[in-house]
N, C-alpha and C positions, 0 to 999 in steps of 0.2 A: 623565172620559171619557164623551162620549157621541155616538150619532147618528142624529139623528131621523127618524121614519119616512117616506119620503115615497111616494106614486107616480107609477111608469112604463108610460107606452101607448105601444104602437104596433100597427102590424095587427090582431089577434084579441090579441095580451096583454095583460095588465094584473099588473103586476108590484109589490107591496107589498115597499120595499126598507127593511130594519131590521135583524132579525135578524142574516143571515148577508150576505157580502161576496159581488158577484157576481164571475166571472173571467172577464175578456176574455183571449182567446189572441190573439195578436199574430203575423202573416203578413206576412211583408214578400212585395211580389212584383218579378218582374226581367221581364224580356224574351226569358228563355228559353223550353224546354218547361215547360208551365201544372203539368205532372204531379204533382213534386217538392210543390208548393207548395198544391198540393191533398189531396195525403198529407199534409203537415203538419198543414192544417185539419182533418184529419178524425181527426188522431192526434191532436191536442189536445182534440177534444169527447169522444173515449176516453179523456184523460185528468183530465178534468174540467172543464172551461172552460165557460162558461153562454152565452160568446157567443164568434163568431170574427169577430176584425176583421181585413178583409184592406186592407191599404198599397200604394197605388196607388204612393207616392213616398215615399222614404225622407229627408225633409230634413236637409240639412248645411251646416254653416257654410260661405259663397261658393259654393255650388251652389244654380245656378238651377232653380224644380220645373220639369219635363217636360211638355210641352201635352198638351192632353184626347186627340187622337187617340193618343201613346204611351199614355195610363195606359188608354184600353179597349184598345190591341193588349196589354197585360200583365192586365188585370181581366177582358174576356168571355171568355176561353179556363178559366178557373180558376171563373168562377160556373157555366156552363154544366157543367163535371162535378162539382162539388156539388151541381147543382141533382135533389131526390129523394133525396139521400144523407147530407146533414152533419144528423144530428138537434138541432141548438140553432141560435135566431138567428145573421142574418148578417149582418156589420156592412163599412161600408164607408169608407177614409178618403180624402177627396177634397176641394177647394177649389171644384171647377168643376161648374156647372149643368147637363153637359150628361152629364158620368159618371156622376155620383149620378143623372140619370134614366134613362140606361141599366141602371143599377146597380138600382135600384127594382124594373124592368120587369124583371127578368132574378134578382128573387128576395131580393133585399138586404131586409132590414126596417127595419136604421138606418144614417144618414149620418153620421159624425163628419167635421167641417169644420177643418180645421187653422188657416183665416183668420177663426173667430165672423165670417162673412156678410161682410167686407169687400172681400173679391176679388170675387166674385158673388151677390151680395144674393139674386136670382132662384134660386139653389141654396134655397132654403126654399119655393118653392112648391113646386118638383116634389117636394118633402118631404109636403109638407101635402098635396096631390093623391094622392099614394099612402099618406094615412093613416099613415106610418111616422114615424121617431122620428128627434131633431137629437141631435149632442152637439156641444156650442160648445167647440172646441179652441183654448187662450189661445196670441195670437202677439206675439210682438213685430217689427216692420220685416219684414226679409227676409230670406231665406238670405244673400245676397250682400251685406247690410248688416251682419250679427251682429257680424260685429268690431270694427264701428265703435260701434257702439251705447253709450249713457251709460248711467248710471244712474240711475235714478228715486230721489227722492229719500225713496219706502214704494212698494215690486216691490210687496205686498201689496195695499192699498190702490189702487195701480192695477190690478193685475189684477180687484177685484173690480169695480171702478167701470167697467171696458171690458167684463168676460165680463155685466155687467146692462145695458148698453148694445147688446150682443149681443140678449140678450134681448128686450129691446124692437124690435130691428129683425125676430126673427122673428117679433113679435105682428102686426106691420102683412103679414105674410104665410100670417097668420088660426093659428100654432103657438101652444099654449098651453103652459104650464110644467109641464103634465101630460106633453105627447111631449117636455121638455126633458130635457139632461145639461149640467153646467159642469166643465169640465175646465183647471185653470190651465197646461197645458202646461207643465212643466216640460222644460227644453230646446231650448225653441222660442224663443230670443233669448233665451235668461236662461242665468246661467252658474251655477255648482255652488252658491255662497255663496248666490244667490238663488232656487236650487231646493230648499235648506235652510231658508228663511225661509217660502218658501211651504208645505212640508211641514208645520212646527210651528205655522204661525198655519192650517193645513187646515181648522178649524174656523169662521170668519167665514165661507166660502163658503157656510154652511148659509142666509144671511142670502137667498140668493139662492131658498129654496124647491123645489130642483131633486135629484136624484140628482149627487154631487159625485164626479167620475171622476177616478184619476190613472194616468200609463203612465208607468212605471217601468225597462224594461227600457234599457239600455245608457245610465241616465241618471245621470252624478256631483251627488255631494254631499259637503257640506263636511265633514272629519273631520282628527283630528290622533292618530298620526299621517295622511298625505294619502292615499289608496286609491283606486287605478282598481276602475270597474264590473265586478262579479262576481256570480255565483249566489248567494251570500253573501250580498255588500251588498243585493243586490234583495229577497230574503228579509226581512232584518233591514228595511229600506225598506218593504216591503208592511205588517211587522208594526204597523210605527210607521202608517202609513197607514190602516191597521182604527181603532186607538187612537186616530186625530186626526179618523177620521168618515169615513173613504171607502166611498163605496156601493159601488165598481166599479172595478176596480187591471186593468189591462191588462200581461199579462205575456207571453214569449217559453216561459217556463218551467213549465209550469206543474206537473209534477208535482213538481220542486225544491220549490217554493214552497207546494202544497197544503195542508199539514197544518200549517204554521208561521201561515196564516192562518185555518185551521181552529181553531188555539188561542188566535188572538189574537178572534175572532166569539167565541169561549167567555169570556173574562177580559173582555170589553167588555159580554156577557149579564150575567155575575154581577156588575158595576161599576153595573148601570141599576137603578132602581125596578121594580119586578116590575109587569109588565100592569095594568090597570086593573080586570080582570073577574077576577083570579087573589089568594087568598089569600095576605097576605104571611107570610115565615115566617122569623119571628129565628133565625139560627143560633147563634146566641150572646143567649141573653135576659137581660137584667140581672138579678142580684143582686135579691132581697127586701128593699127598705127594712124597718130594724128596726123589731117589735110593730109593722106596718101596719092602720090604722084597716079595721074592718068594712065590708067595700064597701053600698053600699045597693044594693037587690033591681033588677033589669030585665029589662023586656020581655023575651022573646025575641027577637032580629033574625031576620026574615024571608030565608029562605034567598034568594039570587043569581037573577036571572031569564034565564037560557040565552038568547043573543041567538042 
């Protein structure tokens, strides 16, 4: 088990992700009163969430997304009364270049892209322009494709080889892998069997140097016997998700969820080599080899120099 440190910028942050799992809370929004959905946001950052991502568009298999003018008639109503009020980042998930800049200007910190730059490439500069942060969300085809879709012959292996091609399209629009996130979408053209493979191999994404994101809420996975998405499952899923290296699990739930990944950041601490600059300490110290020879005399080591 492990997962390496990396960091995250955007605006004034700079966020060293290792230790502890961050929590994105997850807002879906509709085209109703904003109200509802801005109480959520802000009951979610009371309930621990490190970031709120608010969903312009809820994508489903054979439903087509919703053009840029619905997703800001459902997105400025909802930034504008959190804006001065939701104390943690705010994150925003959108395909289209012209949201995510309204989205920026209007308070957002980070953009999660559901298409890694394929729909509108130009969605990364108004990223880069307002200093804020990308997260490459894996897709396959289209909503109204999904059921047609085949299967790759390793989901794995393509999804990393697309979310690093991802990458490289936001470098030509000056993002460096410092404001990046990779996120294999799970559910986004892929079906249960291959949101289980992607789960267990979670670890190769590290290859990509980036904070490795997953959203887990109302997402199937393969089990026997067969189980629909539950508080449960997502639970047990986040834990497995800590375990396999995720920086950042986006959830609907989060106080369910809280403490199950609070123990799994704990069991993945005590799994790692202890810091560099901290004294290691055998919990368990071997046995005394029998009548062990007379150590010869040493220097003393010169105590640790405080960085």
């Amino acid at each position: 088990m492990s997962r390496p440190a990396v960091t995250w910028k955007f605006k004034a942050e700079t966020l060293r992700l290792s230790e502890s799992t961050l929590l994105a809370g997850a807002v879906a929004l509709n085209a109703t009163e904003p109200g509802p959905a801005a109480e959520q946001a802000l009951r979610l950052a009371n309930e621990g969430a490190d970031i709120i991502e608010l969903q312009c568009d809820v994508w489903q298999p054979g439903k087509a997304p919703i053009s840029a003018d619905a997703e800001l008639l459902r997105l400025v109503p909802v930034l504008k009364r959190l804006s001065g009020k939701i104390p943690v980042p705010v994150a925003v998930e959108t395909s289209k270049a012209e949201v995510a800049r309204r989205a920026l200007e209007l308070g957002a910190q980070i953009i999660a892209d559901p298409s890694t730059l394929t729909f509108e490439p130009e969605l990364a500069r108004a990223v880069c322009e307002a200093n804020a942060a990308l997260i490459l969300r894996h897709l396959r085809g289209v909503p109204e494709q999904w059921a047609r879709l085949g299967t790759p012959k390793d989901i794995v292996q393509a999804v990393l080889d697309e979310l690093n091609a991802a990458i490289s399209r936001a470098a030509r629009f000056g993002l460096t892998k410092a404001c990046l996130a990779v996120d294999p979408g799970f559910g986004l053209g892929k079906r249960k069997e291959q949101n289980s493979l992607l789960l267990a191999e979670l670890g190769i994404f590290h290859r990509l140097k980036t904070p490795v994101m997953v959203c887990l809420q109302r997402q199937s996975f393969e089990s026997v016997p067969a189980t629909e998405p539950s508080p449960a499952q997502t639970a047990g899923m986040a834990v497995a998700a800590v375990l396999k290296g995720a920086h950042i699990i986006r959830l609907e739930d989060i106080a369910f969820c809280r403490e199950a990944i609070l123990a799994a950041d704990g069991l993945l601490a005590a799994s790692e080599p202890a810091a560099s600059q901290q004294t290691l300490v055998h919990r368990h110290p071997p046995l005394p080899a029998p009548n062990p020879p007379p150590e010869p005399k040493r220097r003393p080591l010169r105590p640790p120099v405080k960085r």
